[in-house]
Structures are given as C-alpha cells and as structure tokens.
N, C-alpha and C positions, 0 to 999 in steps of 0.2 A: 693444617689449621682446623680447629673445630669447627662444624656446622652453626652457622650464625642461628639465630632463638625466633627459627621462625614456623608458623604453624598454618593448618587450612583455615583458609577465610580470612590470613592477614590482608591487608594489601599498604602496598610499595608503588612506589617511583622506581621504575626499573631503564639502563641505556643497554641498547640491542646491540651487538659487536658482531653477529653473525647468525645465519641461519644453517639450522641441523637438518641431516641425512632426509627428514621427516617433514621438513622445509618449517621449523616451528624456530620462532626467535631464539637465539642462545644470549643471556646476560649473565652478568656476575654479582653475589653478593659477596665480599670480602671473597674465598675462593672457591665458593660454592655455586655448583652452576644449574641454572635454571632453564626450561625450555617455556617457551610462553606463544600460545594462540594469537594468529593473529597480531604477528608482529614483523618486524623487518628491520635488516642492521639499518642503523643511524637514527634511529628512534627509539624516541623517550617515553614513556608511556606509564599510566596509571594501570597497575593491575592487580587481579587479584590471587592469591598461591588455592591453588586446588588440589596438590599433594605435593608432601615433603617427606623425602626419603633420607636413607641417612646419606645419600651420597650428590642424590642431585635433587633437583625437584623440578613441578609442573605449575605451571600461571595463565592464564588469561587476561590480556587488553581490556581493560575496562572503555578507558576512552588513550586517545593518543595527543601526548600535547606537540613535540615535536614530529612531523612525517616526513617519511621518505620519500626523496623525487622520485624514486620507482614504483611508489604506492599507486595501484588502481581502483580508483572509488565508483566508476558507474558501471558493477557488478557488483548484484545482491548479492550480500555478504552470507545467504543460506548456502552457496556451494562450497563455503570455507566451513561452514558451523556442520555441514552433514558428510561434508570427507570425499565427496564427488570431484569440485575442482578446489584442492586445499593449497594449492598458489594463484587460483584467479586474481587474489588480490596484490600479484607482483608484476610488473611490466613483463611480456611477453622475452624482449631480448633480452632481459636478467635471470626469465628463468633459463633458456637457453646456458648464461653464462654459470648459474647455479648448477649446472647440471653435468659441464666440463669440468666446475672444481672440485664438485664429490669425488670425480674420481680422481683427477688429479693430486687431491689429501690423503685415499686411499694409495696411491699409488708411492707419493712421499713416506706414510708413516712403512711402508714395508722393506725401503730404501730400492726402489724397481724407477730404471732410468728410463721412460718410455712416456715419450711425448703425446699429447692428449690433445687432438685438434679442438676446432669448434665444433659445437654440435648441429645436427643437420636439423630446424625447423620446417617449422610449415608455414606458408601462405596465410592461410588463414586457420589460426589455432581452435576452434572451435567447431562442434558439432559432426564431429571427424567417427566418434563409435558408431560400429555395424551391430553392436550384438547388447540387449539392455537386458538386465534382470533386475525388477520391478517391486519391491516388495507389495502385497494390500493386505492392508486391513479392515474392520468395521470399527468406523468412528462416526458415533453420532447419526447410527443408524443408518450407514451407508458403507460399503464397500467403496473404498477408495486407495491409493495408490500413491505412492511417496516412496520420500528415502528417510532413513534413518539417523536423527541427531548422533553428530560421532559420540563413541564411545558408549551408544545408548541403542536401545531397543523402540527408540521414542518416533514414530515415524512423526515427518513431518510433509503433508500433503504440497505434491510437486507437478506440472504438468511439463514445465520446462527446463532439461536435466541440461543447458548451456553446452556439453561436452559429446553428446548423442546425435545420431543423424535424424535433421528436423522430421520426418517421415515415419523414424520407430517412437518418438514422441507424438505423434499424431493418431500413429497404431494403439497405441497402449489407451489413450485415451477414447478413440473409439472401442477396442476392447472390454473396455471399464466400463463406459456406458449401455454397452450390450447385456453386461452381466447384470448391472442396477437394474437393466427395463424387466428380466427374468428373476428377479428377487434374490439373488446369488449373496450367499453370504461371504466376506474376506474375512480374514482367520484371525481369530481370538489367540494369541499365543500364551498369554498367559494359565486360561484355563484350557487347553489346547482344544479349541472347539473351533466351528466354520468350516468356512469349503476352501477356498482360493486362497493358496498364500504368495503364489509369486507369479505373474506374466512376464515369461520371456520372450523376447520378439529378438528375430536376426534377421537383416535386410543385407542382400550382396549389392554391394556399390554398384556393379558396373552393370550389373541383369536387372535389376531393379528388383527381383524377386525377394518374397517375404516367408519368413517360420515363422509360425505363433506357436507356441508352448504353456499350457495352462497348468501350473500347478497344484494340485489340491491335495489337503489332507485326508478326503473322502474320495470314491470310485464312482457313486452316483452321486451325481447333478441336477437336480432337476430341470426339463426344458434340455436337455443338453443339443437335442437334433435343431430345436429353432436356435440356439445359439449357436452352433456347428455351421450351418446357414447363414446366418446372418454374418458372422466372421469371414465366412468364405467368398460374401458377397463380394467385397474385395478384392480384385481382378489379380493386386499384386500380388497377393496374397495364394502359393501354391502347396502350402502346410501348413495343417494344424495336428498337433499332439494334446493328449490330456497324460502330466506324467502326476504319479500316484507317490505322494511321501507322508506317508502314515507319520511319521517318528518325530520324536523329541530333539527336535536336532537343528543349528544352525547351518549345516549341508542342504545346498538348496533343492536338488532332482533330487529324489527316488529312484530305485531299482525298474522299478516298472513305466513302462512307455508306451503308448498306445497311440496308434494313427488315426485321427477323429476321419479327418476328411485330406484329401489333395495330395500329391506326393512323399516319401518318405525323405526326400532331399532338396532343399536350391542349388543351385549354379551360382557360379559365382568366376569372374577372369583375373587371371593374376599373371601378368608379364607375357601374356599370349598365351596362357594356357587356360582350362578350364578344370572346375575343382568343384566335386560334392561335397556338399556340405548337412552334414545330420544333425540331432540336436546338441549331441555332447559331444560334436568335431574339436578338436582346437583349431583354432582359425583365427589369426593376427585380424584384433579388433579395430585398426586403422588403416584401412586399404589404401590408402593416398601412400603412407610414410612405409607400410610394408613395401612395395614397389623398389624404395629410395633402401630399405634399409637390404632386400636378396641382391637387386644388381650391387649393393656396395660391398658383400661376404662376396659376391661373384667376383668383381672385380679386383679384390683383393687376393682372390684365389691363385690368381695371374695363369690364366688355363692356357695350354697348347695344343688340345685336343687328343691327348692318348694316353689321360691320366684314367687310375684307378681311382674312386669315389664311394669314400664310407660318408653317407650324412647319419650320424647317432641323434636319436631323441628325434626322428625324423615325422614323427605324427600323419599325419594325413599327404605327405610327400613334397610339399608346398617348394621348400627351397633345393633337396634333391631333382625332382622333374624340372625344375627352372635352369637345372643348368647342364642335364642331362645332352643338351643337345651341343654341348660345349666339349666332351668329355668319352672317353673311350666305354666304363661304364660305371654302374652307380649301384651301392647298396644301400638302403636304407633300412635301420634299425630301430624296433621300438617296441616297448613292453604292452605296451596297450592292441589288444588282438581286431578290436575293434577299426582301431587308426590305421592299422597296416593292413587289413582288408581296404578300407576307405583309399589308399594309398597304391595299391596295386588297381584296383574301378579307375582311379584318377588316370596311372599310366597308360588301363586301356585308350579310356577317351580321347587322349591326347595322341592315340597312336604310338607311344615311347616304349619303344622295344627292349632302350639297352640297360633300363631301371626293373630290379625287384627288391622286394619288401620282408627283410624276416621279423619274426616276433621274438625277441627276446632283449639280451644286456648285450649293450655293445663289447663292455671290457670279455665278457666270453665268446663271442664270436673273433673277435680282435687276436687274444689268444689261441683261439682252435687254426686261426690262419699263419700267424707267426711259428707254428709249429708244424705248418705244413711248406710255409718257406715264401708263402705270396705276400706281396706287396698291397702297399696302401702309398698309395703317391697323394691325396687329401683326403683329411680328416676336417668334414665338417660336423660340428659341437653346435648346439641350440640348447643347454641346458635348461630344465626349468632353477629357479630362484636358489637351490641348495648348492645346485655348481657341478661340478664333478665329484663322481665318485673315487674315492681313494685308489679304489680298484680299478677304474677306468686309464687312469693316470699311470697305472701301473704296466697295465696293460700297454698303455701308450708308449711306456718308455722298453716294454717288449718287443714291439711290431715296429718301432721309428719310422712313422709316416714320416715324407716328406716336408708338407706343409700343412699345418692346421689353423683355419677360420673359428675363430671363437664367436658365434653372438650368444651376447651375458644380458642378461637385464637384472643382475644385481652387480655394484661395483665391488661389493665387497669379498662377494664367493671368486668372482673375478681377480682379483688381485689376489686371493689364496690359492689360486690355480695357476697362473701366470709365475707367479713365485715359485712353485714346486717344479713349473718346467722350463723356468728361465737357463738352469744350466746348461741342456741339450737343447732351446730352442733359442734364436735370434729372435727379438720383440721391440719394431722401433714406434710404430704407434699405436692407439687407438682413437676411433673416430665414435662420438655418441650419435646416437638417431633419436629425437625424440617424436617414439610411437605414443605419448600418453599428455601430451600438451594439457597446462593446467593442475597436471599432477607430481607429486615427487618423484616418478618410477621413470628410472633409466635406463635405456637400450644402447648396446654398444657393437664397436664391431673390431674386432682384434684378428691381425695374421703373424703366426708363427711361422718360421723357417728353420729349419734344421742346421745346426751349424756344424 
C-alpha cells in the first residue's frame, strides 16, 4: 500500500495498538506505521507527525482523549521529554510485563522455542543509579546543570533525576553550587567555550563512599585548590578527579585524568566481596538488581564445585570473583588492559587465589586452548550491547564448553546468538532482570547446555 499524504506538522487522531522496542506508541495509518511520544496501547490521542519517512514515521501526544488504565500521571512528564525515565509514564508492572514481551516477539520472529519467564523487578523502582553524568552549562549567566531535551542538545535545568541515588542528586547540586560561589564558567557548546562540561558523581551503595569527577574543556580553573576543599569537605566524599576533554565531541571523558585530591578509588560490596572502583570502571549501575541478576547467571550455572571457568567480557571481575568460590578455577578475559588490572587488585583483596585476568579476545584465547586439548566446563558471556562476535561463536563451537550463561542486555543481539547456537546447545529459558526500571533497556539471563 502507498504511504498515506502525510507530512511534518500534520496532526491526526491516532489509536495506539502497541508499544515499540523503544517503549514509543506504535499506531497505524491505513499500513503505514507510526511511533508516537508519549503514548500507550489503548489510547486515542491527538498528535502531532514530526517525521515521515517513506516507510514509517514519528509523532508526538498532543493531549490524550482516551487513556490507559496503566497510564501514570503523578510524575513530571520532563523524565519522558529528556529520555532519563522514558516509561515513568507506564505502571511499573506493565513495564515489567513490556519487557518479557520484547523478548518474547524477538524470540517468535526467529522461530526459537524458549520460554521467557517473568521479569525480575524491584521493590521500589526508583532512585536505584550509583553512577550520574551531569551535563552544565551557562544559562542565564549561571553554570547550571540538567539534562538534555531528547533528541536535542537543549538542556533542561534538573535537580531531581527520579531514577538516581537521592545522595548523588544532592552531590551534584552541592557541586554546582561550589563552582557558582568561584565564578566557574559551564560550557558553551556551541561556540566551544567555558570550563565545566560534565559532573560525574559515583556513590557505592553499600560503603557509602563518593567519586566526583569534574570535567572540563580547560586544564586551569581558577580557585581550583578552594574548590578541591570545599568538595572534599564532604566526609563521603573520598575522590575527586579533574578529567580534561579539549575536543569536539559528544564522548564524555577525556584522555587525561587527574587526582585533585583523596583516593584514586571507592570501595564498593558486591555479594560478599569487595571491588575498586576508578573512574572509567564499568560497574553495574543498580546495586540492588546487580545482586538478583550474578546469583541468578550463578544459579543457573548449576555448579559442582570442579568446574573450569571462562568469564569473557569480564571487566573489573565482578561476576567471575562472585563465583569463584563455587568453582575449581576461573579465567577471566577482557580487552580493556585497564579492567583486568582493576580485576586481578580486586582478587587480591578478596584473598581469591583460584581467579586470573588475561588481556585480550576470548574467541583467541578460547582457540589457543582448544588446540592444546583443555576444557571449559562454563562459559560465562556478559556481552556489551553488539552481542557476540562471529568469531567468538566460532570459537565456541571449537572448544564446546559444557554449559554457557548468557547475560544480554539487548534482546535482539541475543536472539541472533541464541539462534546461531541453538543447534549444539539445549535452551529452555530465559529469565529478564530489570537493572534500568523506568527505562526501555533489558537485562536478561539465558543458560545453555550442550546437547
């Protein structure tokens, strides 16, 4: 059917039939399909088209004459308009159930016959992040601090990010205030001028301890020692960095990092262990739901105690050391030379003898083993967002681990990997975790068995 005669700035009477991957309404016009802000199946709605492609197109909610009994209306509707919590405006246990059917659709369109539980929520959905990055700018003659209108560069000044731990919203804004009493300018991006472009703040749940990380497009600050002070007055508070990003660029750190004042790390507990944490660590930004989601790749592991243990993609050693003590022994792999330093510190601490850290690609170490004739009885998998590499897979169907724990947090790379080794692998469930309440982003936990 041709694309019905419609343009930006129409607007329509649109009825919502379902919400997309992206949690954005999906309606139909004759068969042309629309994504629309700000909307929810079972509702009718006034909106207006903000781009028409030739295959689908984008809209926005003007007002809603029909609403959904799942709609939530006493949250300001700025965490939907700035892309922080872009389903607050859905009942909590819809998102949940939104979140088993992403992948359950995924899982249909591939024809993969693997049962898709409930997804594991939280108690209380909100103010769960440990780690915030801050945009400022100068507006109105002030250095201030917000987030960004989606799709825009348009900050919108925020003190209350709904989805943040109430404490690094507390920081940040004491932060802010320190730089205003020192005359600090926040960054002009446009003409790329100012100082401060971003405060990041990481608080560990369970230590209470605090990073600040100042970004600037400049090296000198003026006042930087009475600001360095004053920040550190702050008892929580046992780091402060000033990292340097000269460039053009929506990449938020810079190369350069610099220790203003107080330790070069936090502490942080994770399942009875303890874990350093630097500024550019990767480090699972919801401590509650991390917990819920390593014992449940543990658990799914179904360990005996005299297994051989690859964790790939294993960053700072987080779900390798968690189960080290499970386990005959453990390698963990990872490209980042940094994280596997950070990862091997972690085992000292922990006293964990039977874990080390190499730097490089799992699918080549995987390979140099298989051709030396040793086993892998688990393959734990943490991909970032891309999935598996083809060559990983390959490898994998080289070495035939035993069993492998997938946690995915996209469904889609997921179901492309799941597929590719559904032939050699048994796959009866997967269980989602949601680490990002409020948001579209799904975590999942998948065990394979060799058949």
């Amino acid at each position: 059917m041709d694309k019905p005669n419609l343009k930006k700035n129409d607007k329509l009477e649109l009825s919502i039939n379902d919400l997309s991957y992206e949690g954005k309404g999906v309606a139909k016009v004759d068969d042309f399909t629309l994504f629309v802000d700000n909307a929810l199946p079972g509702e009718t709605v006034n909106a207006v088209f903000t781009k028409v492609g030739k295959s689908y197109g984008f809209a926005k909610a003007l007002d809603i004459i029909k609403k959904s009994p799942d709609r939530v209306e006493d949250i300001d509707n700025v965490y939907v308009q700035t892309g922080i919590a872009p389903l607050s405006h859905l009942s909590y246990a819809q998102q949940l159930k939104f979140k088993q059917h992403q992948i359950e659709v995924n899982y249909q369109k591939a024809h993969l016959d693997i049962k898709v539980n409930d997804t594991l929520g939280m108690d209380d959905p909100f103010h769960y992040r440990n780690k915030a990055q801050v945009p400022v700018r100068q507006i109105d003659g002030k250095l201030t601090t917000g987030f960004y209108r989606r799709h825009s560069h348009d900050l919108i000044p925020m003190e209350d990010f709904l989805i943040q731990d109430p404490k690094i919203d507390a920081e940040i804004i004491r932060v802010r205030d320190i730089l205003r009493k020192y005359k600090v300018r926040g960054f002009d991006e446009e003409n790329h001028k100012g100082q401060i472009r971003t405060i990041m703040v990481r608080r560990a749940y369970y230590t209470g301890e605090m990073m600040v990380v100042l970004v600037s497009r400049v090296r000198d600050i003026s006042h930087y020692k009475d600001i360095t002070n004053e920040i550190m007055a702050n008892e929580d508070v046992k780091s402060l960095y000033l990292n340097i990003n000269e460039k053009k660029t929506n990449v938020i750190l810079g190369n350069e990092m610099m220790l203003l004042a107080g330790s070069p790390y936090i502490d942080d507990e994770l399942l009875g262990h303890t874990y350093r944490i630097s500024p550019r660590s990767f480090y699972q930004v919801n401590p509650i739901q991390t917990q819920k989601l390593y014992q449940l790749a543990i658990d799914k592991a179904d360990l005996k105690g005299n297994e051989t243990v690859v964790d790939a993609y294993s960053g700072i050693g987080t779900i390798g050391l968690s189960l080290a003590d499970k386990v005959k022994k453990v390698t963990g792999i990872e490209v980042v030379e940094d994280a596997v330093k950070d990862a091997s510190q972690n085992a000292d601490i922990n006293d964990i003898t039977n874990a080390d850290f190499l730097v490089g690609k799992t699918e080549n170490v995987l390979n140099d083993w298989a051709k030396d004739k040793r086993k892998v009885d688990l393959l734990m998998v943490d991909p970032p967002r891309k999935g598996l590499a083809q060559s990983l897979i390959d490898s994998i169907n080289n070495i035939k681990p035993k069993k492998i724990v997938y946690v995915s947090c996209n469904p889609a790379t997921l179901t492309r990997d799941l597929k590719a080794l559904s032939d050699t692998y048994e796959i009866k469930e997967t269980t989602p975790v949601d680490m990002f309440p409020m948001t579209n982003h799904i975590e999942s936990v998948t065990a394979l068995t060799r058949k």
